[in-house]
N, C-alpha and C positions, 0 to 999 in steps of 0.2 A: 648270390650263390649259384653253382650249377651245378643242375640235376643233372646226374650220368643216365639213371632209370628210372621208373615209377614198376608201383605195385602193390594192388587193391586189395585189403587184407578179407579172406572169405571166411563164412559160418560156420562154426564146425560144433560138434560136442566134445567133451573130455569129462573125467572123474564119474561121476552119479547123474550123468544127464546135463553137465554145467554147460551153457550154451556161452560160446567165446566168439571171439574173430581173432581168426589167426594167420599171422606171416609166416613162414618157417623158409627155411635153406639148408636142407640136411645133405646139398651136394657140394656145401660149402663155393660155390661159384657167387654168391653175389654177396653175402655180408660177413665172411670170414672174420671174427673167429665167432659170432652169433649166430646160432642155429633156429632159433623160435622167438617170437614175440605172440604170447598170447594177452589177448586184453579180452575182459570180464567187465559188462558197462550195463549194468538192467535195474532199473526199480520195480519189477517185479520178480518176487521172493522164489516163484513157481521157476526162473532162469536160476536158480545160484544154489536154489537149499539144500542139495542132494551132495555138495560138495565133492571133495577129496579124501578119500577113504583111505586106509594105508596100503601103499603103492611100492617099490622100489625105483633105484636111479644108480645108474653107475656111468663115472666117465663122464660128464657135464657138472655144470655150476648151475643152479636152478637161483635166480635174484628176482624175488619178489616184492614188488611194490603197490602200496594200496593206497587210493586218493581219495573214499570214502568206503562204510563199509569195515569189515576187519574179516579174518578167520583166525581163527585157533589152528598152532600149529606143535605138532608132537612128531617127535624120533626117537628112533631108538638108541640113541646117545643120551635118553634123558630129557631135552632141548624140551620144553614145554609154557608157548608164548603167544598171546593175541597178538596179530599184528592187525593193527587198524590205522584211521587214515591218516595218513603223512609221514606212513614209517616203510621200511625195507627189508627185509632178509634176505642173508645169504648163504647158500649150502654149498660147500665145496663137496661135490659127494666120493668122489677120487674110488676107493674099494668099494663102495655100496652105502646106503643109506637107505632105508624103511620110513618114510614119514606118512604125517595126514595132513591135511586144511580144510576143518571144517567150519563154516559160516558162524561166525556171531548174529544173532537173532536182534533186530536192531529194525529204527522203521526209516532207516535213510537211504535201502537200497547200497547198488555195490558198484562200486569204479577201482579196477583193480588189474596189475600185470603179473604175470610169470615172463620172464626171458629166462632163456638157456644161451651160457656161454659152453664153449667147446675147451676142452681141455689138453693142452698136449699131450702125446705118447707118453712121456717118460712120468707124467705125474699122475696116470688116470688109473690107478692103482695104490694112490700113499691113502693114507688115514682121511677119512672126513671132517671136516671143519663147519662150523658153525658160528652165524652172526648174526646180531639185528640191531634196528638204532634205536629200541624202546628207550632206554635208558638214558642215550646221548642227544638224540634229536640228530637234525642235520642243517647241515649250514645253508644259507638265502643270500645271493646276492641280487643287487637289484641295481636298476641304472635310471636315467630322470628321463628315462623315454617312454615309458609305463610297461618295463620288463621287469620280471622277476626269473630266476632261477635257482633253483631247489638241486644242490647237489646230493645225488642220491651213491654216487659211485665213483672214486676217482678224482682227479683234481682236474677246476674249474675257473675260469676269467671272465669277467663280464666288467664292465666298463674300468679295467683298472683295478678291483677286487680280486682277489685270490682265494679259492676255500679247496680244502680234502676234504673226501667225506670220511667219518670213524669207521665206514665200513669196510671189509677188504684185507686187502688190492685182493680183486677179480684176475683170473687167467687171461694170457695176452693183453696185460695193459689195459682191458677192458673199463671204459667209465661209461656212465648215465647221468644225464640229470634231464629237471623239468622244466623248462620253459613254458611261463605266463605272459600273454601279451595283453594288454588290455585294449579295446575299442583305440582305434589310431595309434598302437604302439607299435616302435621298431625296438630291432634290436641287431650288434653285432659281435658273432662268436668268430674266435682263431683258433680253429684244431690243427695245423700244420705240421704238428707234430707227427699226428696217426698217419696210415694207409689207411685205412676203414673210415666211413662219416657217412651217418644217413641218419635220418628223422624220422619218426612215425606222429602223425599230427595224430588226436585223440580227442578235442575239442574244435568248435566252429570253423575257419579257415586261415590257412596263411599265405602269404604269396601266389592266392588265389588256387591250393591246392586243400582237398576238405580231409574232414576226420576219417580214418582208414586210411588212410593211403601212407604205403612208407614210399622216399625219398632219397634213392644214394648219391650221395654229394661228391663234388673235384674238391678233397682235402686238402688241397691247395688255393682255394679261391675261401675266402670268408664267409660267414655263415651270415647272410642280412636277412634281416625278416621281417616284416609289416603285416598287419592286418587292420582288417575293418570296423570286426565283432571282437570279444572277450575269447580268447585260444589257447590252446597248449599243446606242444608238442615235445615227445619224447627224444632226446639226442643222445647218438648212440657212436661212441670211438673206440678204436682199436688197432691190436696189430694182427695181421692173419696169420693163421699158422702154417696153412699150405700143406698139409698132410689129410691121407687118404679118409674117409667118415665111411663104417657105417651105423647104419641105425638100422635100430629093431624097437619099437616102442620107446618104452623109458630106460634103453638104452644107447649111450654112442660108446664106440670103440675104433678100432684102425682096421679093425679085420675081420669076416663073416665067424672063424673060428674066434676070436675073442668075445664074440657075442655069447656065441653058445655057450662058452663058458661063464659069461658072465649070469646064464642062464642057472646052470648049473650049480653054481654057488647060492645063486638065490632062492632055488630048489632045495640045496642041501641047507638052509637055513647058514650059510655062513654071512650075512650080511646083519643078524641077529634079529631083534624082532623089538615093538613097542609095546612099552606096559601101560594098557590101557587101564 
């Protein structure tokens, strides 16, 4: 494969003190149409317990994925759901959405994503949507080289296998899934399809690149990977949208004035509210 860039994902806080690592590109210049990758990785309870309090969101897709670990997740559409490990949710939050995620009390510790997809102009204002794969599970392909892959978003190839995930479809075409390598395994992806392709590795190393670090990929050359150790990294496709972003917190929009507004709304209580 070839890396176009790299990019060390740094420490930051968010919610109640939750300590993350996070990538973000809120100038849409390098991983168009995804705006944030934060990842949540602590066995200590003192990083995670203060959670996600209810917040607002307008104009992004917020997919979250949990690998150990779980939180409780509530909206104000009702939506009321643990998502623990091996599952995913997805908020299309289009006019606004109000949710929370707070920690399930559990003694395993937390390994867990938020990404933010970006939302075109013309939809970052329809109704909110709501999903997750408690119920369905998600599909695993695997190949005799000691890969595995966990489609979390989007449809998926791995040695000849074919899977969608029940979640979805994400904004711009948007998919994810996880890749497992095991001690000496390879493995080979074809996204040819996207403009967009980049990794964020999350466990031990691959092609001698370590956990933290995202990878934007020539979505034209194949996706090869080997490692040493036992690994996993996050793969991320799309198609960019190429329209102007800004942000203002837990907001994106196209323009400083649709921010305000969107301020506004969430001021005059029109995004509604969670019955706790």
């Amino acid at each position: 494969m070839k890396v176009i860039s790299e990019l060390l994902s740094h420490a930051t806080r968010d919610g109640d003190g939750v300590n993350i690592s996070r990538v973000a590109d809120f100038r849409g210049r390098m991983f168009d149409p995804f705006l944030m990758i934060d990842e949540l990785k602590s066995d200590e309870e003192s990083d995670f317990i203060g959670g996600f309090p209810p917040h607002p969101h307008r104009g992004i897709e917020t997919f979250t994925y949990i690998i150990k670990g779980g939180f409780e997740h509530k909206d104000q559409m009702g939506n009321r759901k643990v998502i623990s490990g091996g599952d995913v949710q997805w908020m299309s939050t289009g006019f606004g959405v109000i949710h929370s995620e707070m920690p399930v009390a559990d003694n395993e510790g937390m390994h867990g994503f938020q990404i933010w997809v970006n939302m075109a102009a013309a939809d970052k204002l329809r109704p909110a949507r709501y999903q997750d794969s408690v119920a369905t599970g998600l599909p695993v392909l695997e190949n005799t080289s000691g890969a595995s892959l966990k489609v979390l978003a989007g449809n998926w190839v791995l040695a000849d296998q074919s899977a969608a995930s029940p979640v979805g479809p994400l904004a711009s075409d948007a998919a994810v899934a996880d890749i497992r390598l095991s001690a000496g395994g390879t493995a080979r992806i074809e996204r040819t399809q996207y403009e967009k392709l980049f990794v964020y590795i999350h466990t031990g190393s691959i092609n001698g690149y370590s956990a933290g670090q995202a990878l934007l990929l020539d979505p034209q050359q194949a996706i090869e990977m080997h490692t040493d150790v036992d690994s996993g990294a996050l793969i991320f496709s799309g198609t960019p949208l190429r329209e102007p972003v800004a942000h203002m917190g837990p907001f994106v929009m196209n323009t400083q004035e649709e921010l305000h507004q969107a301020v506004r709304d969430y001021q005059a209580g029109r995004f509604g509210a969670i019955d706790l």
